[in-house]
N, C-alpha and C positions, 0 to 999 in steps of 0.2 A: 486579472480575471480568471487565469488558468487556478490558480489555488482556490479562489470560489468557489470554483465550480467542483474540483475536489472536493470541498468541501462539505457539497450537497450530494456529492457521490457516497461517502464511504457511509455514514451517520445512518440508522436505520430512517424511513421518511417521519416516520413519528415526532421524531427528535427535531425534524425542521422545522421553522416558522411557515406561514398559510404562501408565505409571499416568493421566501424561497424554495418551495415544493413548485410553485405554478412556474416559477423562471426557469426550473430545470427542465421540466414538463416541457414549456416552447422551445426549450436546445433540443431536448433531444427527441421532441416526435416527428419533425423532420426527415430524422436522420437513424434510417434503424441500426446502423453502425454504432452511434452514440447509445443509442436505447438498448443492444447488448450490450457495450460496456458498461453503460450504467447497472443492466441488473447482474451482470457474472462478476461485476467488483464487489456489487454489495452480498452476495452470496459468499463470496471470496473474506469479505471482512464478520461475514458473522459464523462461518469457518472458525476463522483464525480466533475471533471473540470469546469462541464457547469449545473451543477445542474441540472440533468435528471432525476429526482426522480420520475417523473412519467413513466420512463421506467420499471422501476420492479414491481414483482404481487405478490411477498411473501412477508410477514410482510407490508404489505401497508403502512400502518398508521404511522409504525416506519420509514421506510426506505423513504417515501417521506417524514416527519420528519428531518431526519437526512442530507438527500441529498437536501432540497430546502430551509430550514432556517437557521436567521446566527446563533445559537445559538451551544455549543460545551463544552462539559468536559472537556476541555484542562486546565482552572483552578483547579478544583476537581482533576482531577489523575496529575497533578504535586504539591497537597499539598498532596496529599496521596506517593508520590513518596519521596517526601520531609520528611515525617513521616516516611517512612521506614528507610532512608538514617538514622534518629539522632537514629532512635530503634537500628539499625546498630552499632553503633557507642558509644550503653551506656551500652551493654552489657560486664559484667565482662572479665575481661583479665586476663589471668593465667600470676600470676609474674614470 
């Protein structure tokens, strides 16, 4: 259910069907905890979408950085990830 519900989170509401806009609607008007998160992630993803890095005023430097070039660690933390996986994997085993 948690990944659902992500996934009526991030998508802008347009993009959802009639049924899952109104499910999300009853999670989160409840609960205005839920009802900020739902809009500061999707703010957050359409940021990151359209390259809005000149919308934020913390970390400047980093976050316009991050959010306006193509450049990205995705190489770095999947050999680092890769490196955990064989550490994993050479550690002794009880016969």
């Amino acid at each position: 259910m948690v990944r659902e519900v992500t996934g009526w989170i991030v998508p802008p509401p347009d993009q959802l069907t009639d049924t899952d806009r109104v499910t999300l609607q009853k999670i989160s008007d409840p609960c205005p905890e839920i009802a900020a998160t739902v809009e500061l992630t999707r703010q957050l993803a359409e940021m990151l979408v359209n390259l809005r890095g000149k919308d934020l005023r913390r970390d400047w430097d980093a976050v316009k950085a991050g959010l306006t070039l193509p450049y990205n660690s995705g190489p770095v933390e999947g050999n680092v990830n890769r490196s955990k996986m064989i550490k994993k994997d050479v550690r002794p085993r009880p016969p």
